[in-house]
C-alpha positions, 0 to 999 in steps of 0.5 A: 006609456010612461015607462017607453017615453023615458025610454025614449027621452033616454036613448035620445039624450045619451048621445048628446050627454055622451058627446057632452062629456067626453072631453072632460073624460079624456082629460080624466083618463089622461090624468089618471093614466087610462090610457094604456088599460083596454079602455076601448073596452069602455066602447065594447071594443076588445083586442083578444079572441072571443075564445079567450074570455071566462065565458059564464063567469059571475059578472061583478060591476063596481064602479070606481076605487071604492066599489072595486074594492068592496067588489074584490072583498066579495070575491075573495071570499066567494073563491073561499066558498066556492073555490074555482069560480070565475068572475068578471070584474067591470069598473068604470074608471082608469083608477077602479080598473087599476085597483081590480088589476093590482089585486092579481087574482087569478080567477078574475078578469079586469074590464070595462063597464061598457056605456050603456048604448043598446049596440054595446051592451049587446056586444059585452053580454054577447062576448062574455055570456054572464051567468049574472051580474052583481051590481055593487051599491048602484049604477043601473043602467036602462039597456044593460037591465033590459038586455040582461032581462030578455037574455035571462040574465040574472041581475042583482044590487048588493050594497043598495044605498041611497042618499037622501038627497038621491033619496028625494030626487028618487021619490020625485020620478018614482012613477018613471023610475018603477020600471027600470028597478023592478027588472032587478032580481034582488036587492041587497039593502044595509039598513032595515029602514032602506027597504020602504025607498026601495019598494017605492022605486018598484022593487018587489017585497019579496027582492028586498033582502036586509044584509048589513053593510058590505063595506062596514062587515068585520069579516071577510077581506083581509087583516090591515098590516103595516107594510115594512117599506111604508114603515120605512119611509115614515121612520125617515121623518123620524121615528116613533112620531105620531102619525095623523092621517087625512084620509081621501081629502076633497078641495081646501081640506088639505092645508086646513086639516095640516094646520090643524095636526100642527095646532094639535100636536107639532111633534106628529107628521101630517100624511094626506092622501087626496081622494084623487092622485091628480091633485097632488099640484094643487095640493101642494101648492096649498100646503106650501102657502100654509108653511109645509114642506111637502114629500110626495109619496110617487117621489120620495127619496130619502135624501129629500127628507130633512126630518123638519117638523113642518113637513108633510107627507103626501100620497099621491097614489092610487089604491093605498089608502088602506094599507097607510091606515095600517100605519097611522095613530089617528085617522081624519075623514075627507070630504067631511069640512068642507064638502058634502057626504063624507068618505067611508070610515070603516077601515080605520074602525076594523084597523082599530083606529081612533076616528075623527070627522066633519060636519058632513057625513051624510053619505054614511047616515046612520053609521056617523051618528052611531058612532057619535052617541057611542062615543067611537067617533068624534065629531068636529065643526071648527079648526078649533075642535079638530084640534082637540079632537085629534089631542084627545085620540092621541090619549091611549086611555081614549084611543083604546076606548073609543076604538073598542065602542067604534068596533062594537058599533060596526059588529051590527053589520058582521056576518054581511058578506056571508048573507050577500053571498048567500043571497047570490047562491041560493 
């Protein structure tokens, strides 16, 4: 009884939620260039041929920049395994589709998640006929679960993560939330002590698979390497410089992480790359009233560069990030200062990069710890203490330690892809 009133509580506000929000998400799109990428197929509309889909192709659902990319790591290595298979990858954003777009597999087809309205999902399983869906790291959705279910589609959850405030919320409406979790067929959890919040949501013991991490797995994926023409631009702010870069950077960390490298290291080019490109105005404006001359990456010229030790090197593009990491001798944590949940610090690890973050990596518990007691990361509250923070990884005698320890602690989860995809071919 319970579980058909949150049904119907659900299929009564979502319109209302929609109409709500879309506004707000045409703005989005409009920064971030949506338009332009299929996105009526966001609404189960398509502009080619039924005939002309992969149909039984492995359906692999990620939501934005992040999870495309943990997607497409699943998938290359799946195509190792079983070369010839054909997936489809179903983002949610304009950035995550650009990303999936961008990697130029042949054997993938980019897409849209459609919305979860019952006349929509119905139109994507239709079209596509999924041999399953893989789910990456959450995004369960009431319709698509319960068509897929009477369409014996098989759906699992790789990745499963819950933060503990999602945690608590969780616990509080697990008596509704039990019915929509137990139709996944399996969960895929990174940490042993994930399962009990799991079970708590409905998911069957026997579903519960312990694999690691996806996203901190060693293996899998491909080596970080310097790209030449990104050498080349950092070497016309003069070479041989330290690079420090601010990795997805959230509202009022860019000046302050900036300020802080100046602090630490004047001689080093401060590279900030914003977790979101359509802040770049913002940004700027920031960095300009701290003191920075500032170069964005979408419209560097050589001949704007001036080789002045205040300025600051800003990307502002989409689906970067990783290859820059390649090039930079220390790596800050956004979203760490000043917001909460942290970002993801494991390509900087595997890259073999000294780490640094904030106070706020909640998102990533129990991995920040970790790395903290191991000493493979440090840890800074203050201005003060990023600045000695970002001294002391600059010390190659504690960079090559600290890179060493952090890697060992990652090595917990090595082997996860290979469990994933064992899990999803049995």
């Amino acid at each position: 009884m319970r579980w058909f009133t949150a049904l119907l509580i659900y299929r009564l506000l979502l319109p209302l939620l929609f109409f709500a929000a879309f506004p707000g998400w045409i703005v989005k799109m409009l920064r971030r260039g949506g338009f332009g990428t299929r996105l009526g197929e966001r609404a189960a509309v398509y502009s080619s041929p039924p005939d002309s889909e992969p149909s039984g192709a492995v359906h692999i659902h990620a939501v934005s920049v992040g999870e495309s990319m943990l997607a497409l790591k699943l998938i290359r290595e799946w195509l190792v395994l079983k070369p010839g298979q054909r997936f489809v990858l179903a983002t949610g954003t304009a950035t995550g589709h650009q990303v999936g777009t961008a990697a130029a597999i042949p054997e993938v087809r980019v897409t849209y998640v459609p919305l979860d309205f019952k006349w929509m999902v119905r139109r994507y399983l239709k079209r596509f006929s999924p041999s399953q869906i893989v789910l990456i790291e959450g995004e369960a959705w009431p319709h698509l679960l319960l068509a897929c279910k009477k369409c014996k589609i098989p759906v699992s959850l790789v990745n499963a993560r819950v933060s503990p405030r999602s945690g608590r919320r969780y616990r509080r409406f697990a008596v509704w939330l039990k019915p929509l979790f137990s139709m996944l067929d399996a969960v895929a959890i990174q940490e042993p002590e994930d399962a009990e919040i799991w079970q708590t949501l409905g998911v069957e013991t026997r579903k519960i698979h312990h694999t690691g991490s996806l996203k901190f797995d060693p293996d899998g994926g491909t080596m970080l390497m310097p790209r030449p023409e990104f050498q080349q631009m950092l070497d016309t702010f003069g070479k041989n410089r330290p690079i420090i870069l601010a990795a997805s950077t959230h509202a009022g960390e860019d000046a302050w992480i900036a300020s802080s490298i100046r602090d630490a290291a004047p001689h080093a080019l401060p590279v900030i790359v914003p977790r979101h490109a359509e802040r770049r105005a913002e940004v700027r404006q920031e960095l300009d009233k701290a003191g920075f001359k500032v170069v964005l990456r979408s419209k560097f010229d050589k001949s704007l560069v001036t080789g002045n030790k205040s300025e600051c090197f800003i990307i502002d593009s989409t689906g970067e990030l990783r290859d820059w990491t390649a090039h930079a001798d220390v790596v800050i944590i956004g979203k760490s200062f000043f917001s909460t949940g942290g970002q993801n610090p494991s390509e900087a690890i595997l890259a073999r990069k000294p780490v640094v973050f904030g106070p706020h990596m909640e998102n990533f518990e129990p991995l920040a710890t970790r790395l903290t007691d191991a000493r493979g990361a440090l840890r800074a509250t203050d201005a003060k203490e990023l600045s000695l923070a970002i001294t002391q990884s600059l010390n190659p005698e504690k960079r090559t330690s600290m890179t060493a320890r952090a890697f060992d602690v990652l090595s917990t989860h090595k082997g996860a892809t290979r469990r994933i995809l064992a899990l999803l071919n049995p």
